[in-house]
C-alpha positions as CSV (number, residue, x, y, z in Angstrom):
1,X,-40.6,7.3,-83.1
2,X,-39.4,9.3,-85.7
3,X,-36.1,9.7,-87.0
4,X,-35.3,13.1,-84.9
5,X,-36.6,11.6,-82.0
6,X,-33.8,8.4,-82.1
7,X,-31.2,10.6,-82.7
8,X,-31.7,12.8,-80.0
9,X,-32.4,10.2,-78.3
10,X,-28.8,8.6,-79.1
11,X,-27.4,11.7,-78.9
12,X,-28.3,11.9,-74.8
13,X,-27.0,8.3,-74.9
14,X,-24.0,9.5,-75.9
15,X,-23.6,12.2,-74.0
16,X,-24.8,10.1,-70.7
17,X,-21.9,7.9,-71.7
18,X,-19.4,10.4,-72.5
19,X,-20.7,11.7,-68.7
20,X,-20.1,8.4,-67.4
21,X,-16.2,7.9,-68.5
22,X,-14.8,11.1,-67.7
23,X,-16.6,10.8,-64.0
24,X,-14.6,7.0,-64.0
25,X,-11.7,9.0,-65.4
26,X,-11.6,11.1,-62.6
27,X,-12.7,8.7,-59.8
28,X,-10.1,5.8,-60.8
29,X,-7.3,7.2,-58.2
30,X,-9.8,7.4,-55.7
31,X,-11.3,4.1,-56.0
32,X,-7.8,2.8,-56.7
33,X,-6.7,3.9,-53.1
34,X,-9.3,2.8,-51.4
35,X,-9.2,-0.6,-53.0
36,X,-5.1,-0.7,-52.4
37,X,-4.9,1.1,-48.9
38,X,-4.2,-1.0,-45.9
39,X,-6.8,-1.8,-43.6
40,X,-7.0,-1.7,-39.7
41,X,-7.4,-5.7,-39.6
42,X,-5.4,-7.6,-37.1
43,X,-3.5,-10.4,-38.7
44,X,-4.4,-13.9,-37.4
45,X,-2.2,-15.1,-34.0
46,X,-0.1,-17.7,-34.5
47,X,-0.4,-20.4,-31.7
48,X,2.8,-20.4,-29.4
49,X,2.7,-24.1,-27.6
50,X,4.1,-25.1,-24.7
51,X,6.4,-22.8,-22.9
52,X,10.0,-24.8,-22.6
53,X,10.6,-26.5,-20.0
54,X,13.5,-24.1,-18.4
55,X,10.6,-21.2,-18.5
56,X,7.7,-23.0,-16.7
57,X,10.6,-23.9,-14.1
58,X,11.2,-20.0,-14.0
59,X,7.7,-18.7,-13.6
60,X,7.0,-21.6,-11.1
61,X,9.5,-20.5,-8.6
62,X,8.8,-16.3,-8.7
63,X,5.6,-17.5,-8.3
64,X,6.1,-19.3,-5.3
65,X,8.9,-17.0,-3.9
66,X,7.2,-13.5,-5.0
67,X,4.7,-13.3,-2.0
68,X,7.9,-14.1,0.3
69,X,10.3,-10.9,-1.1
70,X,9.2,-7.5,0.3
71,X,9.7,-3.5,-0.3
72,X,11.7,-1.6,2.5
73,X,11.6,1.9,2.5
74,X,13.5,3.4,5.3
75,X,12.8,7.3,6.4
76,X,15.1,9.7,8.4
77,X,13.9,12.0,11.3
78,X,15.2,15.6,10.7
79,X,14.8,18.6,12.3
80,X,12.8,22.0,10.9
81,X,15.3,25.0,10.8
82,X,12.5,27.1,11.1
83,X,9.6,25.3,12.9
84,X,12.0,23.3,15.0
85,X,9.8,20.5,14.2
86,X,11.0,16.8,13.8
87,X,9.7,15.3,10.8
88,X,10.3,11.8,9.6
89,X,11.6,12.2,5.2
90,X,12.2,9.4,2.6
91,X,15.8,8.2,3.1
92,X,16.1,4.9,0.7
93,X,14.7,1.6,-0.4
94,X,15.7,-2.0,-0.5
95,X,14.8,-5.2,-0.4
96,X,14.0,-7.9,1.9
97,X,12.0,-11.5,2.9
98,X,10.1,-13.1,5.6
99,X,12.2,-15.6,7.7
100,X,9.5,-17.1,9.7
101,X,6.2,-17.2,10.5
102,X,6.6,-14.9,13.7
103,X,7.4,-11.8,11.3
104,X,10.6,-11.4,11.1
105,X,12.1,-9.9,7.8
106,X,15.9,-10.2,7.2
107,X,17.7,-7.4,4.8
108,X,21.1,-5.8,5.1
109,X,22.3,-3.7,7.5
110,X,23.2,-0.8,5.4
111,X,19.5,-0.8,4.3
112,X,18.4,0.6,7.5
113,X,21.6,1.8,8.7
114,X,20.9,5.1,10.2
115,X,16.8,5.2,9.3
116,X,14.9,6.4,12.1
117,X,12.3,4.0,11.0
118,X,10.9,1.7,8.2
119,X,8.2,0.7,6.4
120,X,7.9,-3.1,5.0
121,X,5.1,-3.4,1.9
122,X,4.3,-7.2,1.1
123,X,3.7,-8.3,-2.6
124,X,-0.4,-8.3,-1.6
125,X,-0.1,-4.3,-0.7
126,X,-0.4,-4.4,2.8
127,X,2.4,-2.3,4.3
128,X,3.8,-2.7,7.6
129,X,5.9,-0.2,10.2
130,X,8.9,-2.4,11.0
131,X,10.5,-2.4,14.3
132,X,14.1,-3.2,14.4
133,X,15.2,-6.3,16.4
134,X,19.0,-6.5,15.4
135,X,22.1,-6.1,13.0
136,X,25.3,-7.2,12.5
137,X,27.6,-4.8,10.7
138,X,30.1,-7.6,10.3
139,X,28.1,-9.3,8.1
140,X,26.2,-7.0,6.7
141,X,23.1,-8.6,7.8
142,X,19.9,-6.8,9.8
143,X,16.7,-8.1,11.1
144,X,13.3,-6.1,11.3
145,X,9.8,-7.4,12.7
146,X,6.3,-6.5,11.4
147,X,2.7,-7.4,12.7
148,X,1.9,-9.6,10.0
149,X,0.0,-11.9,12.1
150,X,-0.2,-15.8,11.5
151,X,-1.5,-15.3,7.6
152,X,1.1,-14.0,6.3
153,X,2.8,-15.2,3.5
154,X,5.5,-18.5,3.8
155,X,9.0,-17.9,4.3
156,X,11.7,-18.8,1.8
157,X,12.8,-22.4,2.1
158,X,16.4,-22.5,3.7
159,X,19.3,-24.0,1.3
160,X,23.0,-24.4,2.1
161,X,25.6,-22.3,0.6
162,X,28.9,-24.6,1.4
163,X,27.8,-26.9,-2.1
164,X,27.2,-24.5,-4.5
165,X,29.4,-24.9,-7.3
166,X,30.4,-22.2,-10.3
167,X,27.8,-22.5,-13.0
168,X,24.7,-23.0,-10.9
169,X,21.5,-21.0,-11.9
170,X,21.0,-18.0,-9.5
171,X,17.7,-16.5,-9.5
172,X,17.5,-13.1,-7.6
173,X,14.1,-10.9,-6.8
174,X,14.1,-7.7,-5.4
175,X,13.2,-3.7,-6.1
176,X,16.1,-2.0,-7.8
177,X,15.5,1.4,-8.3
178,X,12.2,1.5,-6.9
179,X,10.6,-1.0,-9.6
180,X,9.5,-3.6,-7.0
181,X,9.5,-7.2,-6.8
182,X,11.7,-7.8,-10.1
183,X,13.4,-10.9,-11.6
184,X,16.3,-10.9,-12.7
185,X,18.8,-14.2,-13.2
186,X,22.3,-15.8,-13.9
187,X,24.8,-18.1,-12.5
188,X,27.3,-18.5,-9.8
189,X,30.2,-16.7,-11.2
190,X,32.7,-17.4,-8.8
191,X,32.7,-18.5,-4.9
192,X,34.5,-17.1,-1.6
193,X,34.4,-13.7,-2.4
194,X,35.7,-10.9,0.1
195,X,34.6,-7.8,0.7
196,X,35.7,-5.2,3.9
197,X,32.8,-4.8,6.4
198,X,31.9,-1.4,9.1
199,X,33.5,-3.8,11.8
200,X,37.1,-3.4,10.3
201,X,37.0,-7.2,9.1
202,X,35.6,-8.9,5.9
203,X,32.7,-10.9,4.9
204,X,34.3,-13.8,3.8
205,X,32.4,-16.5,1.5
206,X,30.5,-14.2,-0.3
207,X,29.0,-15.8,-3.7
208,X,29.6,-13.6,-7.0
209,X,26.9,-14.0,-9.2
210,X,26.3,-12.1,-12.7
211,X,22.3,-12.3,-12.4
212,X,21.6,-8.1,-12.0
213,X,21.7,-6.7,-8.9
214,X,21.2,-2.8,-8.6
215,X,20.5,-0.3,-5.8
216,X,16.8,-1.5,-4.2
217,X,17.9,-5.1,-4.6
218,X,20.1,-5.2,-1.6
219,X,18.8,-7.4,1.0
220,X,16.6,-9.6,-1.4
221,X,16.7,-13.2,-1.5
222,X,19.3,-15.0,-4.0
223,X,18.1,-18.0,-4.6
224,X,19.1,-21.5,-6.7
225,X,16.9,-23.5,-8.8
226,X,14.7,-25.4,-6.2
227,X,13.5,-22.2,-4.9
228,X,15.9,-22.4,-2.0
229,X,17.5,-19.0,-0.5
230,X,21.1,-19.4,-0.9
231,X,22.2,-15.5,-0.4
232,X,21.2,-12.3,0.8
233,X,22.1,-9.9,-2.1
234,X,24.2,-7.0,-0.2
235,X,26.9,-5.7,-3.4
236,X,27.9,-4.6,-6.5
237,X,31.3,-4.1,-7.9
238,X,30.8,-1.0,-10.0
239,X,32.4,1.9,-11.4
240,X,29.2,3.9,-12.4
241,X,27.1,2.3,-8.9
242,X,24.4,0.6,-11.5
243,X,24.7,-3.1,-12.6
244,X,28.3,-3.9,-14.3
245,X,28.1,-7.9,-14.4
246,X,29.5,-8.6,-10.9
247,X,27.0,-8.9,-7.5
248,X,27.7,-10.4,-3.8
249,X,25.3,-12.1,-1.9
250,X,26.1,-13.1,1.6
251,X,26.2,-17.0,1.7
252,X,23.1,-18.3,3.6
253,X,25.4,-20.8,5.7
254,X,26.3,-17.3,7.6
255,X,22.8,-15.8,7.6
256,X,21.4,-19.1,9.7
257,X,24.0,-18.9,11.7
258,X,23.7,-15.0,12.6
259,X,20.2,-14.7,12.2
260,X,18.6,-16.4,15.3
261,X,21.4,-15.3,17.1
262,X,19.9,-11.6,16.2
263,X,16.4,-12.6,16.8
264,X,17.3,-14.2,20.0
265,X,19.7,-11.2,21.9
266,X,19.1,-8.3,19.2
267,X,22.8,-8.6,18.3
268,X,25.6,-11.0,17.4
269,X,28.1,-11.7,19.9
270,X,31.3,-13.0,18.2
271,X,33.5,-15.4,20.6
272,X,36.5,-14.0,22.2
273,X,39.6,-15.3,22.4
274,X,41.3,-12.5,24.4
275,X,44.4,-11.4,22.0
276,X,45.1,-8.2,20.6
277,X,46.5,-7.8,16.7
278,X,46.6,-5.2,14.4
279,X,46.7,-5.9,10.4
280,X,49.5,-2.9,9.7
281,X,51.8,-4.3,12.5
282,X,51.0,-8.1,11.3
283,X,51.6,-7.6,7.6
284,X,54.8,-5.6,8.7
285,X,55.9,-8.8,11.1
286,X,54.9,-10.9,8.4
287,X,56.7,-8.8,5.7
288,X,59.5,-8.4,7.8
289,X,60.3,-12.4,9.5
290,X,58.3,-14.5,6.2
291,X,55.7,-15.8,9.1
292,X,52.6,-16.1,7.7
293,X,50.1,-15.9,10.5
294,X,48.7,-13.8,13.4
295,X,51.3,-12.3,15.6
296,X,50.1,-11.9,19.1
297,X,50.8,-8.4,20.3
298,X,49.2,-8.6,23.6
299,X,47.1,-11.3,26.1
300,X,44.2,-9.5,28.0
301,X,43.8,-10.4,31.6
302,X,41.8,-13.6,32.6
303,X,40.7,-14.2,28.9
304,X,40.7,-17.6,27.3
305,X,44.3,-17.2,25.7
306,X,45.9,-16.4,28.8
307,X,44.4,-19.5,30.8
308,X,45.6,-21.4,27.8
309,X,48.9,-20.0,28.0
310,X,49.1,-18.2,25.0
311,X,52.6,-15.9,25.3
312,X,52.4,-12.4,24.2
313,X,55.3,-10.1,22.0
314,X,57.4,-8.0,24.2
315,X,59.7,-5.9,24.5
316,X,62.8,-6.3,26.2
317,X,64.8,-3.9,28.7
318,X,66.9,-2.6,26.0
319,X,64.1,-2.1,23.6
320,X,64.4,-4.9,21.3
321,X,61.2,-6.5,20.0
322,X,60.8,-10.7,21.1
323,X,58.1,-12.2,19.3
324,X,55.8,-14.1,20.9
325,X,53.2,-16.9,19.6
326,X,51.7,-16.7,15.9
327,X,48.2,-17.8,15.5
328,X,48.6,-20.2,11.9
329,X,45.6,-21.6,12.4
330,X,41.9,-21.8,14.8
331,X,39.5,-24.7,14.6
332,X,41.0,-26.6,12.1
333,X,40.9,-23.2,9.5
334,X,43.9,-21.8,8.5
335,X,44.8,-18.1,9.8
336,X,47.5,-15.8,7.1
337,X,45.9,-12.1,8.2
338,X,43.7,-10.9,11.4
339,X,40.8,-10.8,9.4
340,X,41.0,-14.9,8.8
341,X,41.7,-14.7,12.5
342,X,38.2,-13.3,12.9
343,X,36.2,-15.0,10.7
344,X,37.4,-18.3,12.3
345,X,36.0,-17.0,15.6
346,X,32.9,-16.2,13.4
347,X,32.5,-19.8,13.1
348,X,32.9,-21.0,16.5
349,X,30.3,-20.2,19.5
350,X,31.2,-18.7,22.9
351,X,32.2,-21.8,25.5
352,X,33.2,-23.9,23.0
353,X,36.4,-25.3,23.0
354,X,38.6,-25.0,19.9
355,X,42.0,-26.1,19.3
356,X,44.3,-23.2,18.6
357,X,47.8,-23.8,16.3
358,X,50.7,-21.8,17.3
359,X,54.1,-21.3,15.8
360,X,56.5,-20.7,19.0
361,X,60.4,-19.8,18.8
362,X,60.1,-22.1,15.2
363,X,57.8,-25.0,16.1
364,X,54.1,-25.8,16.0
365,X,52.0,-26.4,18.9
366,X,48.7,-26.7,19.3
367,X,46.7,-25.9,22.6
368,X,42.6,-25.9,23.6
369,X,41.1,-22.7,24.0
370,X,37.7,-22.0,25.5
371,X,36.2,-19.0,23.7
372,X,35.0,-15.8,25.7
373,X,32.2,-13.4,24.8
374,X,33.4,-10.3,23.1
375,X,32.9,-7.2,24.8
């Protein structure tokens, strides 16, 4: 090669080279980027271990009480303006569970207060038209009945209310707002709640709890931490009508004891002592004399507290007011306002025998009363 031929030759070398750095000039950012930008790689999972112990308690009894809860939607017959037709509409939804293993579900009585009908979905899908076998406005309390058959799921296990103490885990399930079968917990706040009922009275004994209740989970099952119904969520306390902190659930000492009673007649007959009071005239009396108790206004005919010779008010020729007995207390409980009065009836069973304490003209007696059947 001659010496025109090697520089031409280093000349293109050049050149090639020259080529070569500004392309690398150019391309730096880019290859720069690509090298630096993130990439769509998952980062490695960290292994969790053991769920505590409190948790796998948790998930052990939804599990076992899920199948149990059920979804109640209720509808409303109305009438066509124009067609004149009845049709059946959406009117709410709530919550409920299976009792035994004969069908029967047990929610609250302002679940399907007024419905024309109802439709009961177990946690498996299968849905159910419910017919109605009894309520109990005084306790809030309602019983339908499905065709579930024999393989349907278990009922809740039955617990006792009268134990619980303030600070108890509370576990409640039910379908507020539609989003079913939800788990929501807490504690017993406070016991022997009261809150009025349709019948005029209270619901005495009713548990406060702080786990959230909504609308949808009245009805549903509270329940402690063996998986044991303890409650039948039925209230809120709420200015804005969504969860503020504060829920009632109807002890489950008065749901076995009105239940069967329900599924046995279709309603619950509350024992009758054959008195009339009103609660204006008796916190008036009260008020008025410093006698706490029930003032007897009046003794119906025949009844139980005329046999035992319970005296009446009444009024005397010139128009002045003689009181008669005071009810202080009923089968051992003590009696302050009519609706104490009541729920000490609630306790007892028609026929049986209860002692009654009366103040008369300043002194306390006590006589045995029979108990009626209400009208």
């Amino acid at each position: 090669m001659n010496d025109q031929s090697r520089f031409l030759a280093r000349l293109l070398a050049i050149a090639a080279a020259g080529l070569l750095l500004v392309l690398a000039w150019n391309l730096y950012p880019l290859i720069q980027a690509e090298l630096l930008a993130p990439r769509a790689v998952p980062r490695a999972v960290t292994p969790r271990g053991d769920l505590a112990e409190d948790e796998r308690s948790t998930i052990a009894l939804f599990e076992a009480a899920r199948d149990s809860v059920v979804y109640i939607a209720t509808t409303e017959r109305v009438l066509n303006p124009w067609t004149r037709n009845a049709l059946d509409v959406p009117r709410g939804t709530g919550s409920g569970f299976l009792w035994d293993r004969l069908g029967h579900v047990v929610t609250n009585h302002h679940v399907v207060a007024g419905a024309s009908g109802a439709i009961v979905r177990l946690a498996d899908g299968r849905a159910f038209r419910a017919a109605l076998v009894g309520t109990s406005p005084a306790h809030d309390l309602a019983v339908l009945r499905i065709g579930v058959g024999l393989g349907g799921p278990e009922p809740l296990p039955i617990g006792t209310s009268g134990d619980l103490k303030v600070g108890q885990k509370v576990f409640a399930i039910g379908n507020p707002f539609g989003l079913d079968w939800t788990l929501t917990t807490g504690i017993v706040s406070a016991l022997n709640r009261e809150l009025p009922n349709e019948a005029g009275g209270v619901i005495e004994g009713l548990i406060q709890t702080d786990a959230a209740i909504n609308p949808g989970n009245s009805g549903g099952p509270l329940l402690d931490s063996a998986g044991r119904l303890i409650g039948v969520n039925t209230a809120i306390y709420s200015p804005s009508g969504a969860y503020a902190g504060i829920g009632f659930a109807v002890p489950v000492d008065t749901v076995n004891r009105v239940v069967p009673r329900l599924i046995a007649t279709g309603r619950y007959v509350r024992p009758s002592l054959g008195v009339r009071a009103e609660e204006q005239v008796n916190a008036a009396l009260s008020a008025r004399l410093g006698i706490e108790g029930v003032f007897v206004l009046a003794v119906e005919p025949g009844s139980p507290a005329e046999r035992a010779g319970i005296r009446p008010a009444q009024f005397t020729r010139d128009g002045a007011f003689r009181v008669g007995d005071v009810i202080v207390a009923l089968g051992g409980r003590p009696v302050r306002r009519v609706a104490d009065l009541l729920n000490a009836l609630d306790r007892s069973e028609p026929g049986q025998t209860v002692p009654v304490t009366l103040l008369r003209n300043g002194e306390r007696i006590e006589v045995a009363v029979t108990l009626g059947v209400a009208p």
